[in-house]
Backbone as a ProteinNet text record, in pm:
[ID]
protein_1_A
[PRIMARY]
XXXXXXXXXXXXXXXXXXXXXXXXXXXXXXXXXXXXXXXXXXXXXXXXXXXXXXXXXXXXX
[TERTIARY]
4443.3	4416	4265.3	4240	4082.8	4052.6	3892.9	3802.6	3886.8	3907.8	3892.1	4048.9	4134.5	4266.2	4283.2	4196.2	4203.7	4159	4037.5	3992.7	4102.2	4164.4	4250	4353.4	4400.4	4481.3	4459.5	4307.9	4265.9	4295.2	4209.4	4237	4382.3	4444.8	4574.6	4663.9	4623.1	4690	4576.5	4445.3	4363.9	4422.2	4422.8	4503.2	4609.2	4733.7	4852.9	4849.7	4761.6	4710.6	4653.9	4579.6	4522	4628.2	4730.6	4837.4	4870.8	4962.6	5004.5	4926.7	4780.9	4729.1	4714.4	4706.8	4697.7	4853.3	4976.7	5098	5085.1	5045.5	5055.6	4954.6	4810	4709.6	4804.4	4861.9	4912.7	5029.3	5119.4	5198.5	5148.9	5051.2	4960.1	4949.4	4871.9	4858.9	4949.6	5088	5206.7	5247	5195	5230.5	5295.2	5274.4	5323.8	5226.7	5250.7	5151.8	5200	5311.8	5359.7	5260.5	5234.6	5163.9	5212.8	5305.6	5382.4	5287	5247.1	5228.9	5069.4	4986.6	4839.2	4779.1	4921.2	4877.7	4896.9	5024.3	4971.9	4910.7	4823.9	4707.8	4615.3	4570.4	4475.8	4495.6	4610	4673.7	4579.6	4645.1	4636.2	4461.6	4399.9	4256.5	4194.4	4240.1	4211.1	4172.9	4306	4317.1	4288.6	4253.4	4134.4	4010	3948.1	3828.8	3800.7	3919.2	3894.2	3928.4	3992.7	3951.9	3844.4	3786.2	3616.3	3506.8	3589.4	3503	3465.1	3486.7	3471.6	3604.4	3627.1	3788.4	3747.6	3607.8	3619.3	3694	3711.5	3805.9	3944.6	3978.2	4112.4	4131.5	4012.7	4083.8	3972.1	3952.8	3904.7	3764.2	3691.9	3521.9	3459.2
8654.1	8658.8	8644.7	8569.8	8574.5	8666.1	8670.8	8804.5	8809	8651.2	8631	8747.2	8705.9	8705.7	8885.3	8954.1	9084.7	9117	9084.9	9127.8	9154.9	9002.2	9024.1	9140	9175.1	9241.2	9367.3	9446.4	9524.1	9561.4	9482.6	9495.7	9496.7	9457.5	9452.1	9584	9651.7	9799	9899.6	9880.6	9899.7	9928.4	9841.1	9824.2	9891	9932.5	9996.5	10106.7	10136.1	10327.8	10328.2	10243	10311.3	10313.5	10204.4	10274.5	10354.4	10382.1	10502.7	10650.2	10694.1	10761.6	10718.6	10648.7	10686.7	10744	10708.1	10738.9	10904.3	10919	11089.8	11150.8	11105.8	11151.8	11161.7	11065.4	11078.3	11204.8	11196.7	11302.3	11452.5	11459.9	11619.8	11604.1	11517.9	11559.1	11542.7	11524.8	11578.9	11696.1	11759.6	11902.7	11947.8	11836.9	11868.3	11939.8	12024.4	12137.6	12167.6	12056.3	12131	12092.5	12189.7	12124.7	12004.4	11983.7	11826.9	11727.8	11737.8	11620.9	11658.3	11761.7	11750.9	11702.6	11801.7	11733.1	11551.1	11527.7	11352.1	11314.5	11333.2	11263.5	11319.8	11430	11439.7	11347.7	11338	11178.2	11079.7	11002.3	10880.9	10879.2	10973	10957.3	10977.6	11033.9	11030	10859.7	10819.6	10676.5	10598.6	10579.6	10510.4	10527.1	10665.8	10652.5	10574.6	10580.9	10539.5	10376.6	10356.6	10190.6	10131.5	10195.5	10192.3	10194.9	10254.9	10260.5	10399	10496.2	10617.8	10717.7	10656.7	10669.5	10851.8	10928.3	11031.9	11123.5	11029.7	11125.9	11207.2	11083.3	11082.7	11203.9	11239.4	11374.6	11507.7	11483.7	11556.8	11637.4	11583.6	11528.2	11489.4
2369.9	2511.5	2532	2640.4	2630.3	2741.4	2720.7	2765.5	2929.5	3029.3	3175.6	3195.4	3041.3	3102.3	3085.2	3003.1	2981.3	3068.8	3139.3	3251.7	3372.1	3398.7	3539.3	3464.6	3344.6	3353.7	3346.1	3339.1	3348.4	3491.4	3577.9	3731.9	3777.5	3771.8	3776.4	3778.2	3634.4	3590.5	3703.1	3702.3	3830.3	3958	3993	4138.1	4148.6	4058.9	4038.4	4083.6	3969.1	3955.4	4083.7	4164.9	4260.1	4402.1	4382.9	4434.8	4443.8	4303.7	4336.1	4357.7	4318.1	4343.2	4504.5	4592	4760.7	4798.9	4729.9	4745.2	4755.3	4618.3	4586.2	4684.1	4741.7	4838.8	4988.1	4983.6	5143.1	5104.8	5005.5	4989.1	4993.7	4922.4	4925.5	5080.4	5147.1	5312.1	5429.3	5363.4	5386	5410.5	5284.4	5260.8	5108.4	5030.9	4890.7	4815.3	4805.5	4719.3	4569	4549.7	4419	4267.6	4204.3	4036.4	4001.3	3976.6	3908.4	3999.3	4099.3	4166.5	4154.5	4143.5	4108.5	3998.3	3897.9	3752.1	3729.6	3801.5	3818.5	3853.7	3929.3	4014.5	3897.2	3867.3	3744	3626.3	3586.2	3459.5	3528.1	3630.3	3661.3	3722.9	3766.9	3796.5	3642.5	3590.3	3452.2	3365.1	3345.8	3301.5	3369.7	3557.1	3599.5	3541.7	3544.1	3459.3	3340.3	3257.4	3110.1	3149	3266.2	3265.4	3292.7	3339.3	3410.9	3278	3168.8	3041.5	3019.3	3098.4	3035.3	2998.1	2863.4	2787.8	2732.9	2759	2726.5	2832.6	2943	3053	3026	2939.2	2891.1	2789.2	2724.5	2652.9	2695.3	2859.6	2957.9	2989.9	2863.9	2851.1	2988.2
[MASK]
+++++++++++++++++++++++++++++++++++++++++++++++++++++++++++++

């Protein structure tokens, strides 16, 4: 795969996560207060970071 095509697919998985993290944001200001749904948003803001290049997020550095 070359560098252009890793790139778009970087952005790509990018864009996803940042889906669904506004999904779960609008849900908390709903009124969902439950852990399951903080600790996902901590995952997935997590592994945005480490797509951004700071992969020490990921084991919470």
């Amino acid at each position: 795969m070359s560098y252009f095509g890793q790139q778009e697919e970087l952005g790509m998985e990018y864009r996803r996560i940042a889906r669904r993290l506004d999904d779960l944001y609008a849900a908390q200001l709903g009124g969902d207060s439950s852990v399951y749904t903080r600790q996902r948003i901590g995952r997935l803001e997590a592994l945005q970071q480490a797509l951004m290049g700071c992969p020490g997020a990921l084991s919470g550095e």
